[in-house]
C-alpha positions in Angstrom: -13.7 -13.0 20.1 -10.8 -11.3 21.2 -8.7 -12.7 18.7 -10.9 -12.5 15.6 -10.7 -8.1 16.8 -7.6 -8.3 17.1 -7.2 -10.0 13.5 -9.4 -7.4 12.2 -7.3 -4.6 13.2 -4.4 -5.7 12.5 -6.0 -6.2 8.4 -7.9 -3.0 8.4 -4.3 -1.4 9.8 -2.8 -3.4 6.7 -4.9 -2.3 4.5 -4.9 1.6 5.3 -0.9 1.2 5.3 -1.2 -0.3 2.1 -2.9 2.4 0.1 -1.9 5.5 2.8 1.0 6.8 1.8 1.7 8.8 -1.6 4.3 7.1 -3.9 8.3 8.9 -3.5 9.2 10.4 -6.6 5.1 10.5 -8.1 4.4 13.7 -9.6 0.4 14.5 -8.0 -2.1 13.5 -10.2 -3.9 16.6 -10.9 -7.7 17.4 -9.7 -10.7 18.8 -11.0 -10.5 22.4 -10.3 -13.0 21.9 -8.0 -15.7 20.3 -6.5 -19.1 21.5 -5.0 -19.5 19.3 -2.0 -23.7 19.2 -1.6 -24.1 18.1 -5.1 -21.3 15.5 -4.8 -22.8 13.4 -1.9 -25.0 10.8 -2.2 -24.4 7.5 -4.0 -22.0 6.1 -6.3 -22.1 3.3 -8.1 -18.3 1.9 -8.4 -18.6 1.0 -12.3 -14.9 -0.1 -12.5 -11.7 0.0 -10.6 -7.9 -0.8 -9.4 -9.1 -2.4 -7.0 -7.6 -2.5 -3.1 -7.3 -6.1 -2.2 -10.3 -5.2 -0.2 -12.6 -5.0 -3.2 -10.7 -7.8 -5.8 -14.1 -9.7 -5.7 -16.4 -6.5 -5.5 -20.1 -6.7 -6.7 -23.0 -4.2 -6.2 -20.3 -1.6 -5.1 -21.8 1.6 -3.9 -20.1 4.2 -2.0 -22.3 6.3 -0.2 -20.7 10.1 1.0 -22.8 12.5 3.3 -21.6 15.4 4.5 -21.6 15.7 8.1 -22.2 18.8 10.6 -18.4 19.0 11.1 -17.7 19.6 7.6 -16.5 15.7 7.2 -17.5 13.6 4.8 -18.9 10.1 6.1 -19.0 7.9 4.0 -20.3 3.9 3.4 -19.0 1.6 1.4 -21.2 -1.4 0.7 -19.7 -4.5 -1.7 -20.9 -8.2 -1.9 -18.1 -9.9 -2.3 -18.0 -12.8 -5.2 -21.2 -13.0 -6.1 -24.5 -11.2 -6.2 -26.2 -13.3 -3.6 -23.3 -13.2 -1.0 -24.0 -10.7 2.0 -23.2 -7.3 2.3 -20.1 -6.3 3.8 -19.8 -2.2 4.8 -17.2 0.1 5.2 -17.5 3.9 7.0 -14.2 5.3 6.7 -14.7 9.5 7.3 -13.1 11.5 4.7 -11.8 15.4 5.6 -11.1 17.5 2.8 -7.7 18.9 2.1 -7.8 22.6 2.8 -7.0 24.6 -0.5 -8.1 22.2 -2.5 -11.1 23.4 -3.3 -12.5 20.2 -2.3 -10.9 18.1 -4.6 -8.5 16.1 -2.4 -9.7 14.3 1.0 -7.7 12.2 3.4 -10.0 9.0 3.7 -9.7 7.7 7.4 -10.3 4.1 7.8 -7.7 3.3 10.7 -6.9 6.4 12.9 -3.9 8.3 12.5 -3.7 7.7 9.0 -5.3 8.9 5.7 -5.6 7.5 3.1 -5.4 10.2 -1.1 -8.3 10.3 -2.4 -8.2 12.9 -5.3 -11.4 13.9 -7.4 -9.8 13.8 -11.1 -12.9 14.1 -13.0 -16.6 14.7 -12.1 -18.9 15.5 -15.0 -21.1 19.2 -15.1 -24.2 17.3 -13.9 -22.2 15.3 -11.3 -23.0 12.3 -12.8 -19.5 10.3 -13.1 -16.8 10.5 -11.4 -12.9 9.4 -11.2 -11.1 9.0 -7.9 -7.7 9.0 -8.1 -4.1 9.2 -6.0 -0.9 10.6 -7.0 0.4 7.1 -6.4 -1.4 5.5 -9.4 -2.3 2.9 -7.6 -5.6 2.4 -7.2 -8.5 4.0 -9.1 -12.9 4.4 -9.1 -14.9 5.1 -11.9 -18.2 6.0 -10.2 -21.7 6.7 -11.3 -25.2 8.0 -10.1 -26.3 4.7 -11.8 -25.3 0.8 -12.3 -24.4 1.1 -15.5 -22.7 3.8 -17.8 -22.2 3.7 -22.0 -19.7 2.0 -23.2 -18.6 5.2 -25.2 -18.0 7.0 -21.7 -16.3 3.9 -19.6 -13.6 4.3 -23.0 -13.3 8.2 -22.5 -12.7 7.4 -18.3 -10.6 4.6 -19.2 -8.4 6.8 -21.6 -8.5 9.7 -19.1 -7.0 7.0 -16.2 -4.5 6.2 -19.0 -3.4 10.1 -19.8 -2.8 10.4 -16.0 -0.2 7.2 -16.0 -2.2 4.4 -14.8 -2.0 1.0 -16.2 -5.7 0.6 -17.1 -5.1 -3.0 -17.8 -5.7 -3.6 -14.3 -8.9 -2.1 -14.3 -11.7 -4.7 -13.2 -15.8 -3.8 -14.1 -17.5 -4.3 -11.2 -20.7 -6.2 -11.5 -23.3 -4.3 -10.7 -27.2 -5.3 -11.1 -29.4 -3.2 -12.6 -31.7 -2.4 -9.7 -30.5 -1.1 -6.4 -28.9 -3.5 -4.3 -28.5 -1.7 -0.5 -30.5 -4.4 0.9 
């Protein structure tokens, strides 16, 4: 027991190193101007990403935000991972956003001390779809109130990605059913 908590943490510390820190030298990808909080909460449906190694084999990705009495965001992250039938593995990192940033850029806590960019680079009028981004063009979320978005639109977010300097070829769609899949 002991050991398999301490392997854990020493991962989930990995992991938040891994994607923490902003690039040297990165100009800061640029937000949305900004963001009203209320209507952004709720669920996502992660259509396609640069992935963390966390979520390589993501399916039914959904992150879930709710704004909390503090002003922080908790947030779940629910992913089956391989396969549609496998369980459900869940994530609740908190994210705080990044004062004068008109609620645009959060730090994304996973491990404390350390936070993890997590800029809003695009969110549609009716909050619909979204792009996640950091100034390290590292990783990336396309995100929708649904399972499944037009083709026409996953081009326009994949040529937006592309316009801020990511390499989109390393973009994975992640499977996603057509009915909800919390269970």
């Amino acid at each position: 027991m002991k050991k398999a908590l301490v392997a854990t943490l020493l991962i989930a510390l990995g992991a938040t190193a891994l994607f923490a820190f902003n690039a040297n030298g990165k100009t800061p990808i640029p937000s949305v101007d900004s963001v009203d909080l209320p209507r952004f909460m709720g669920d996502w449906y992660v259509i396609a990403n640069i992935p963390t190694f966390l979520e390589r084999e993501a399916y039914d990705a959904i992150e879930t935000y709710e704004l909390r009495d503090d002003g922080k965001i908790q947030t779940t992250f629910r992913q089956r991972k391989g396969s549609f039938d496998a369980k459900v593995d869940t994530m609740r990192p908190v994210g705080t956003v990044r004062e004068g940033t008109n609620n645009a850029v959060w730090g994304m806590q996973f491990v404390w001390p350390i936070k993890a960019e997590y800029v809003i680079v695009y969110v549609d009028a009716d909050y619909t779809q979204t792009i996640i981004g950091r100034s390290a063009r590292d990783y990336a979320w396309i995100m929708a109130r649904t399972p499944q978005i037009s083709d026409a639109d996953y081009a326009a977010h994949v040529e937006r990605l592309k316009t801020l300097g990511y390499d989109t070829s390393k973009l994975r769609q992640v499977p996603q059913r057509a009915v909800d899949s919390k269970d």
